[in-house]
N, C-alpha and C positions, 0 to 999 in steps of 0.2 A: 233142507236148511242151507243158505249160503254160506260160503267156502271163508270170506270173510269174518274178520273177530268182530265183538261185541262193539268195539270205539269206532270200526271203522261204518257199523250200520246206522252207529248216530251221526256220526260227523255227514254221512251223505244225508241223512236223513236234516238232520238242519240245515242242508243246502236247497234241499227240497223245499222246505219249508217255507226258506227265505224269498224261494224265488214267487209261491203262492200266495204269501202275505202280500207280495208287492204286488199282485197282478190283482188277489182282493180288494187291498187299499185304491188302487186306482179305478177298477171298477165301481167301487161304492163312493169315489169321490171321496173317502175319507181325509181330514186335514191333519198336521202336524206326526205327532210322534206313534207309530204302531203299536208299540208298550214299550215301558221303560223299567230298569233296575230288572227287580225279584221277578215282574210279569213277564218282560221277555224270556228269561233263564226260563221258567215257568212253561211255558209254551213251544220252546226248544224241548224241551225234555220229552212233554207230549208227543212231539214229532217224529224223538227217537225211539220212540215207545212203540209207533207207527209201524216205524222204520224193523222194530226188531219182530214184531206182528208178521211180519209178512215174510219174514225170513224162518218163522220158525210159525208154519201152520197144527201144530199139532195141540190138543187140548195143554192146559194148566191147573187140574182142579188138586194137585197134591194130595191124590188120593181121596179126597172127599166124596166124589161124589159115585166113588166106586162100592159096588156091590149093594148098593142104597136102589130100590126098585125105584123106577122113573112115574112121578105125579106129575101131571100135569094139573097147574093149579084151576078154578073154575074162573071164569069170566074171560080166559083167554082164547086165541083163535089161530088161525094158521096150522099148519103140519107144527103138530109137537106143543102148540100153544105158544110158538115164540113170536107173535104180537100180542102187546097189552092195547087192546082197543078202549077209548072214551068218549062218550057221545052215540046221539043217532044212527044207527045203520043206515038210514036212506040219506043221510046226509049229502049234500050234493057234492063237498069238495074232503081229500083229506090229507090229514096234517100230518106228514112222518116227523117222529122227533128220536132220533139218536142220542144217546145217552149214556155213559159210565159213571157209576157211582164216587168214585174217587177222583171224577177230572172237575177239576175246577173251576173251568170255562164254562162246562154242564152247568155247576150250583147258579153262577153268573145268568144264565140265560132263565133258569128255572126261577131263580130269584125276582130277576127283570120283566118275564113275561110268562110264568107257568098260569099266574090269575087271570089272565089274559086269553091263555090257551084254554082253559077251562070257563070262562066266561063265552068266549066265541062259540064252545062246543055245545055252550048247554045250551045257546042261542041258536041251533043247528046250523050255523053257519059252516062248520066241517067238522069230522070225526076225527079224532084224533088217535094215530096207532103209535104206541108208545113200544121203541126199539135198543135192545141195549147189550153193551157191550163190555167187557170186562177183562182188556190187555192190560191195566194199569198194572194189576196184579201181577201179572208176568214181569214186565217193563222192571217193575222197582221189588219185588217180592212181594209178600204177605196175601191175604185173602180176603180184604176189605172190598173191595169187589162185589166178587160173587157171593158174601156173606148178609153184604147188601142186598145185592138184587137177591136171596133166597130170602131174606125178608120182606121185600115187596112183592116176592110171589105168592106169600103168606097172604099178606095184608088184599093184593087185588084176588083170593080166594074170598075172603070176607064180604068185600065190596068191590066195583070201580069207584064208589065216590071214597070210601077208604084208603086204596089205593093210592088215589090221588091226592088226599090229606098226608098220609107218610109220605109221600114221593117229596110234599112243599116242605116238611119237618123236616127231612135228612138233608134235602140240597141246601135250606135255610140255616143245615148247624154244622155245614160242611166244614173239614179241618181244613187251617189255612194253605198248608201243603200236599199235593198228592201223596208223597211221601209217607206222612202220617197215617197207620193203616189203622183209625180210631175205630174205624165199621168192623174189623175183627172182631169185635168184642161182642161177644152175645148182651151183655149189661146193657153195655149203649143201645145197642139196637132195639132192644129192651126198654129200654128208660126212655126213649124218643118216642118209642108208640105209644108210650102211657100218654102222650100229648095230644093224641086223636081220640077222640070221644069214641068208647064204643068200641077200640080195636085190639086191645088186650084180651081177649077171650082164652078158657084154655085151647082150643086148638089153634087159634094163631099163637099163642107162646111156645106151645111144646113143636110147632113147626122151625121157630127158629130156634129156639134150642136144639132139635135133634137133626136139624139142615134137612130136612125132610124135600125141600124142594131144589138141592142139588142137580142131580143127575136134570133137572130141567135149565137148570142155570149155565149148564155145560152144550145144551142144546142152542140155549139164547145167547151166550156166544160165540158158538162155532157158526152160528149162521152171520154174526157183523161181519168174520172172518173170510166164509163163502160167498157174501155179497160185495166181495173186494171195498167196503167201508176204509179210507183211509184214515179216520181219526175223527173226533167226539170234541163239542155238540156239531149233531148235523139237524137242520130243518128242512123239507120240504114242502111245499104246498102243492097236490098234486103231478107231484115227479119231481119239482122244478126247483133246484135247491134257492137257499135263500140267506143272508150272508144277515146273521143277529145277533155277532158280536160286535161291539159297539168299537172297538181297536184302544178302546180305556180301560188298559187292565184286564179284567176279567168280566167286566160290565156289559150287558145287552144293549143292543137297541131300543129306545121307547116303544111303549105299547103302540105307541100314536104312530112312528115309523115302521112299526112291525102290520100294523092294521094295513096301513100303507103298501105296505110290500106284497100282503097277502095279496090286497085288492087290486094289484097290477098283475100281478104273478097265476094267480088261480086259473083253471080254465075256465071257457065260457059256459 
């Protein structure tokens, strides 16, 4: 861990910040104001969350996911299961998407274009591996995080198209602030999957009731960690990152500029 205090890894880290948003803004041509009021504090914060990530590499599960044997939930892939894949395997191109449950910018992008990601996939237009991360936790305390992501390990055991119906319910009923660590709550998480047809089952309840898929949750983000991942949402389309936040708030790019981007971006 760096030798500096906690204020001093934010304040560099919002410098850092400052200087990527200008170098994004001018790349993407974007006009007028970056965010304003609540959205920029908002997205500073994220930064320093970054910022304090990397200075303090070690897990945060607060004991949770200790002594709990490691599941690896079903439909997933890679060492350990720490990608959620959607779509075709032979698909010719694919969609990285990065993601923490508590970031706001996340809900924004998944709000804006998760139908999108999911319609392009089913159309095998590319497969999508769903990657995700859980500093927020750290950053501001609580475990809305990784309580999340163990309830969507739940849920992509059940299904991928499951999966992918809680994924649109949580980011769709995201708390206004990261701060708010509402996903703690077994209830909630609970009461949001009652909204997907079919995914209340007993063993996807008694998984997120008993965090059964911790000690996997701790694997899927030690890995954003080890892929030196700076900060949430990130997209790529095969390798090539892709800038879809729209600089309004918390709001994405259109489906229509996101297709766009793909269709420039993807290999041949």
């Amino acid at each position: 861990m760096a030798s500096t205090g906690k204020s001093d890894q934010r304040r560099e880290a919002r410098e850092r910040l400052r200087n990527e948003r200008a170098a994004e803004v001018r790349r993407a041509r974007l006009r007028g104001r970056l965010l304003v009021g609540a959205g920029l504090s908002t997205v500073l914060v994220i930064a320093a969350a970054a910022g304090i990530l990397a200075a303090k590499p070690g897990g945060s599960d607060d004991g949770e996911a200790a002594g709990r044997p490691f599941v690896q939930p079903a439909h997933t892939e890679g060492e350990d299961g720490i990608v959620v894949p959607y779509g075709r395997a032979g698909a010719p191109h694919t969609l990285t998407v990065w993601l923490d449950p508590r970031c706001p910018f996340c809900a924004g992008v998944e709000q804006g274009l998760g139908p999108t990601f999911k319609e392009q996939a089913d159309a095998g237009e590319y497969r999508i591996e769903y990657r995700f991360a859980t500093f927020l936790d750290q950053a501001f305390g609580g475990r809305g995080s990784r309580r999340a992501l163990n309830a969507l390990g739940a849920a992509v055991n059940e299904s991928p198209e499951k999966f992918m119906a809680y994924a649109q319910v949580l980011f769709a009923h995201h708390p206004a602030r990261e701060t708010d660590d509402v996903y703690a709550s077994t209830d909630t998480l609970l009461d949001l999957a009652g909204r997907v047809p079919g995914l209340r089952t007993p063993a996807f309840d008694r998984a997120v009731t008993d965090l059964t898929y911790m000690p996997w949750v701790e694997k899927v983000g030690q890995a954003f960690r080890d892929e030196g991942m700076k900060g949430t949402p990130a997209v790529f389309i095969d390798g090539t990152k892709l800038t879809v936040n729209s600089g309004d708030g918390i709001a994405s790019v259109t489906p229509q500029a996101f297709r766009q981007l793909v269709a420039e971006h993807r290999r041949p």
